[in-house]
N, C-alpha and C positions, 0 to 999 in steps of 0.2 A: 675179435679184432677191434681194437679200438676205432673209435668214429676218424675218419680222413676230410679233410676240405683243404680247400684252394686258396690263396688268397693272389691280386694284383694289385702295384703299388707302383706310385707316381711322386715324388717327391722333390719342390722345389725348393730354389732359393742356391746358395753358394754350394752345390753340391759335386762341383765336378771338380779336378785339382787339390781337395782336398781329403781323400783318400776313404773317402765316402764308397766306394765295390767294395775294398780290403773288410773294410766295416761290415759292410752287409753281408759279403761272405762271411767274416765270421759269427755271427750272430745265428746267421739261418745255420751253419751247419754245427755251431754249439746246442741249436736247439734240435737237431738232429732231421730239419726239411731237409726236401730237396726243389728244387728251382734254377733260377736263374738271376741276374742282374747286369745292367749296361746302360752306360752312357748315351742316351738319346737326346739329340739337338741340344739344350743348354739344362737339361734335367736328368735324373737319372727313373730309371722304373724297371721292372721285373716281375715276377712271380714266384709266389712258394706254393708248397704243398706237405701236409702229412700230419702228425695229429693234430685234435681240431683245436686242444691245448694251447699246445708249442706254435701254431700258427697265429693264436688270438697274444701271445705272448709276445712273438714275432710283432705285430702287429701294435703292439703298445709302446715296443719300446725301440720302433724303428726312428722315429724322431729326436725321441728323449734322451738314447746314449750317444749319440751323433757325435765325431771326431769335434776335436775342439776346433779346427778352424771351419769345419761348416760351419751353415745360417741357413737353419733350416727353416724356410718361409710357409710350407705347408704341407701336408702328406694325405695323398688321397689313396684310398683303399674300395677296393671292390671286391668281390666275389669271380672267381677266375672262374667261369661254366663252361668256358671251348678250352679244350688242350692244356688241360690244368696238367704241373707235372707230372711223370709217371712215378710211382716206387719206384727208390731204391736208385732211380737216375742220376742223384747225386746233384751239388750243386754245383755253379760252375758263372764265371763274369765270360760273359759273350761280345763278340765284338760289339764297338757304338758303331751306333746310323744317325745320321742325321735327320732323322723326327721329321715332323711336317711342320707347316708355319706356323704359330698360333701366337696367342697374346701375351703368354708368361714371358720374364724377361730371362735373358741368356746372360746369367752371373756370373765375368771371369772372376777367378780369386784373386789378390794380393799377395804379393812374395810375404814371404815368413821366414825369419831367419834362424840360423840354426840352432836345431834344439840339441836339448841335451846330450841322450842319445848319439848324435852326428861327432857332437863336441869332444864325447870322451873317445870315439873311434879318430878322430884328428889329430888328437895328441897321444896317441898307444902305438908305441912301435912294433907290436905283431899283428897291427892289424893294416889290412891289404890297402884302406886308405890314409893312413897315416901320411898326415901332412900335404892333403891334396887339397887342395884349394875349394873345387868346386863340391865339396862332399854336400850329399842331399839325400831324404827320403820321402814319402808319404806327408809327413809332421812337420818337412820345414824345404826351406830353398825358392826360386824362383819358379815362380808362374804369370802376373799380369807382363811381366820383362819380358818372355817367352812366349805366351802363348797367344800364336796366330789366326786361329778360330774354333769353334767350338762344331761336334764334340771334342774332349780334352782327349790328345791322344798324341803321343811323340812324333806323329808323322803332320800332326796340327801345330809343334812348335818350333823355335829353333834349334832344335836336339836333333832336328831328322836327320841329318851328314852324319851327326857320331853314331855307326851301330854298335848295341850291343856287342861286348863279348863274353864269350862264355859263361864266366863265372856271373857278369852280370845280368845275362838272361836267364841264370839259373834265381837268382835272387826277385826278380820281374816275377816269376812264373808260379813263386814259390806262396801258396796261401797263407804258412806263418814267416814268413819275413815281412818286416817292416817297409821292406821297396817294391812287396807284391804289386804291381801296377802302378810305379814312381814312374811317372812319363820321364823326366831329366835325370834319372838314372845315369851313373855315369863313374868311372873309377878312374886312376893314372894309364890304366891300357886302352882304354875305349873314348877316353871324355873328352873335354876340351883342357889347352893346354898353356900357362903363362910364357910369354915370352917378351926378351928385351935386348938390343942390339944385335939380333943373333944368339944370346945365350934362351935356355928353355926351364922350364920347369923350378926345381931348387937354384939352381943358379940364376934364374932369371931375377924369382924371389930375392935371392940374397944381395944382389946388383942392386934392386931399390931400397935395401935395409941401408946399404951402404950408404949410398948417396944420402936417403935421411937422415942418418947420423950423423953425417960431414956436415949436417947444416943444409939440406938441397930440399927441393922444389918435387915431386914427383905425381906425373897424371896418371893416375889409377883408374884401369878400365871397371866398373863396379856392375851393380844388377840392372841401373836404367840411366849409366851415364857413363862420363867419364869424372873423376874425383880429384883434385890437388890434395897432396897428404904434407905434412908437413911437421917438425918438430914442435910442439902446442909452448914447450917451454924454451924457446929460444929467441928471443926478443928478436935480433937482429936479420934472424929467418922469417918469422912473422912479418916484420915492419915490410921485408923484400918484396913478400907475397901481395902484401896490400900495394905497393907500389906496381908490380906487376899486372895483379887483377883490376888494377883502376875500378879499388874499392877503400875508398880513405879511412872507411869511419865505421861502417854496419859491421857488427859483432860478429866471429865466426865462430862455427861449432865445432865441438872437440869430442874425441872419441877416447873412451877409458875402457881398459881391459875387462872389465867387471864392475859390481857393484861397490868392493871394498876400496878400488881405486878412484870410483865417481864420487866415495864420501871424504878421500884425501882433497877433493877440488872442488866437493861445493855441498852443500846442509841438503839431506837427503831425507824426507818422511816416507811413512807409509805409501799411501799413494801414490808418493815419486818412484819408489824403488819398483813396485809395480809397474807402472809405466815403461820404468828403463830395461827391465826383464821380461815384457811383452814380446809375443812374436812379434807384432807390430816393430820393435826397437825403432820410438821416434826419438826427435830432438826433445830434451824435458829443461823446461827452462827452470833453471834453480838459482840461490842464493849461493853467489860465490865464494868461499873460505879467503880469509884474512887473515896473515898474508895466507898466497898460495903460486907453488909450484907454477903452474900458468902465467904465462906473460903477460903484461898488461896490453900488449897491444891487439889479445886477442878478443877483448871485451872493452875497449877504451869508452870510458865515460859513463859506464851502468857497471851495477851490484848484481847484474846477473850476465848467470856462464848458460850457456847452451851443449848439454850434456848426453850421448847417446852412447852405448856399447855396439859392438863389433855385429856386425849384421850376416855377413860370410865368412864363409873357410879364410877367407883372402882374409877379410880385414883381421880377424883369430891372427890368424901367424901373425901379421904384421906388428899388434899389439903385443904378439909375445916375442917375437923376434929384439925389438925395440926396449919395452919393459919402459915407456913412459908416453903419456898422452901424447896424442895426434891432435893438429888440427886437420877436419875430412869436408874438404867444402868442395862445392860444383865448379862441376868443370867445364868453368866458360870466362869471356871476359864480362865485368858486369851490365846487365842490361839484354845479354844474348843469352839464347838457348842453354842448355846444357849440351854437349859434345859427346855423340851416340855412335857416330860411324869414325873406325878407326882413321879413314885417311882426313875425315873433315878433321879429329881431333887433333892429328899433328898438326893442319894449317893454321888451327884456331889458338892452340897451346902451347904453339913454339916459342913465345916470346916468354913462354910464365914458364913450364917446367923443364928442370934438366933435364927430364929420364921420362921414358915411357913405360910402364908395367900394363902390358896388352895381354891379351886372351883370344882367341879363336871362336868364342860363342856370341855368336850375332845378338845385339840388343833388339828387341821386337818394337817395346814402345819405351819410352824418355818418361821417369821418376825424377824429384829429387827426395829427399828428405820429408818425412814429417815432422812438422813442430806442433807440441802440447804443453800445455801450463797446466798445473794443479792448484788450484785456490780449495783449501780444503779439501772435502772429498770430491771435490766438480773439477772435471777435466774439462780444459777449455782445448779445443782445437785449434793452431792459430795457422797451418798450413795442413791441408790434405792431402798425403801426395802416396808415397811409399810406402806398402802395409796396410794402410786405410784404402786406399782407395786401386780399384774399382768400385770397390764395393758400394752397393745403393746405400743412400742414407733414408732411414724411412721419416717419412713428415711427421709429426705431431700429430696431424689428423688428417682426414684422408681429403685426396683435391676432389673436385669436382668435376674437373677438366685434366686432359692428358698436358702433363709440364716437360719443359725440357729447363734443363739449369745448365748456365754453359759458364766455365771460367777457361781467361785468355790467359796467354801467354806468362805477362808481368802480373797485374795487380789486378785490373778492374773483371768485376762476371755479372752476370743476370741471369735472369731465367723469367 
């Protein structure tokens, strides 16, 4: 009989939301343990057991192949000597508990938008979610927008009203799917659903492609706000919105389908393209193309565009619905909040958009946009907002004293 041992394991940093079980089920049962794994308070931890190999194996490369949107901050390992697995019990993700209090911090993740994967089931008409807006899995979608406390778990976000149905609790349950324990799991029969004067779904959809064609105004419910969308190349639409937004003069951002359509609107390097193809998708500030498609009124007075690709199912269709840049700015008037609950946003954004494109899925907490610049290979950050953050930023070196860093509202922060 080959030699057996146990191992326990405690792993923190960004490991909840980012499909860190799915991961660790598959690892331990590719290496043929058996054990356990579960989201405990803002970490995850479990046990294995079975050769002493496959365990020490287990054991090396539980941090090192970590899903791309972990941040894995540290992994602690012991020797499991009470109640180590039995053979042959198989492994299995057990319900999260809420852990006790301690000191490690409780890391939500940052929405991440959608990946590949999600993109080419969006646009495949045999496939069950084609063309649904809120498509998500493990690897991308909303989570700091969502989730209301930890441990991560559907009945902890704003998903809990939509239940499963069938087909998608088969997908939840299932060890090799991609949505094995997707908390916002969610398809056109169970999830949440577009709507706009009473029309729903594709129609609703289609109702705000409209009106942006004609040249119109429309507030778009998004992952941590509400969004004015607007024709990016239409001078006399643009100039309206700026009048509207009682915003004369500050540069607005534009969204392009892709990468090949961000290099028809402005000088793209390495690092930019990076940037603009992150799950993060922030603002990347670039060098404008001369001429270009884009109006001038959306950059008045500077040589730089503010560039981001499509971050949801929503903004995808709309981009391809459309087939030419958006401008996607917050949805507020300038100087207030951004516009998070459906009925503040009609009172706040009646006077700026025709049309409303709503949704049914409760926003948890107010993002807007990240903005980044590239100077060479050094990414400067110049707003932290969506995709960056929650996430902790680690200091340079270590404090001495417990910090807090606080940023308001508009502009000023401290810490």
């Amino acid at each position: 009989m080959p030699e057996r041992s146990a191992l326990r394991f405690t792993v923190l940093g960004t490991v909840q939301g980012v499909g860190f079980r799915p991961y660790v089920h598959r690892l331990a049962t590719g290496l043929g343990l058996d054990g356990w794994v579960a989201n405990t308070g803002g970490h995850v931890e479990g046990a294995v057991a079975g050769r002493s190999d496959a365990v020490a194996r287990f054991g090396r490369r539980l941090g090192a192949d970590a899903p791309v949107l972990a941040r894995v901050r540290q992994v602690l390992l012991s020797a499991a000597s009470t109640h180590p697995p039995a053979p042959g019990s198989g492994f299995a993700v057990r319900p999260s508990s809420p852990g006790l209090n301690g000191t490690a911090a409780r890391e939500i993740p940052p929405d991440a938008a959608t990946c590949a994967d999600c993109l080419q089931e969006l646009f495949n008409p045999g496939n069950r979610r084609y063309r649904y807006p809120f498509i998500n899995c493990t690897n991308c979608g909303p989570r700091a927008t969502v989730i209301e406390d930890l441990p991560y778990d559907r009945a902890h976000t704003t998903m809990r009203d939509f239940r499963l149905c069938p087909a998608c609790a088969d997908e939840y349950r299932d060890p090799a799917d991609r949505r094995f324990h997707a908390e916002p799991l969610a398809c056109p029969s169970c999830g949440p659903q577009l709507s706009w004067n009473g029309l729903e779904a594709e129609a609703a959809l289609g109702a705000a492609v409209t009106v942006i064609r004609r040249g119109g105004i429309v507030a778009v419910k998004g992952l941590g706000g509400y969004q004015l969308v607007c024709d990016a190349t239409d001078q006399a639409c643009v100039t309206e919105l700026r009048r509207r937004k009682r915003r004369p003069s500050k540069p607005f951002a534009v969204m392009a389908q892709d990468v090949a359509a961000a290099r028809q609107l402005a000088s793209v390097w390495k690092t930019e393209r990076r940037l603009l193809d992150s799950p993060v998708r922030p603002v990347v500030l670039l060098h404008a193309r001369v001429p270009s498609p884009i109006a001038p009124a959306v950059h008045p007075g500077t040589h730089r565009v503010g560039l981001f690709l499509p971050t949801t199912g929503l903004h995808h269709l709309l981009l391809h619905d459309l087939a030419r840049p958006l401008v996607v700015t917050s949805g507020n008037i300038a100087d207030e909040p951004i516009a998070t609950d459906d009925a503040e946003a009609r009172l706040q954004l009646d006077g700026i958009a025709d049309g409303f494109l709503i949704h049914d899925r409760p926003i948890r907490a107010r993002y807007d946009d990240s903005v980044v610049q590239a100077v060479g290979r050094t990414v400067i950050t110049v707003r932290r907002a969506r995709g960056l953050a929650p996430a902790p930023m680690p200091l340079p070196r270590p404090a001495t004293i417990p910090l807090v860093a606080v940023g308001a509202q508009l502009k000023h922060t401290f810490a």
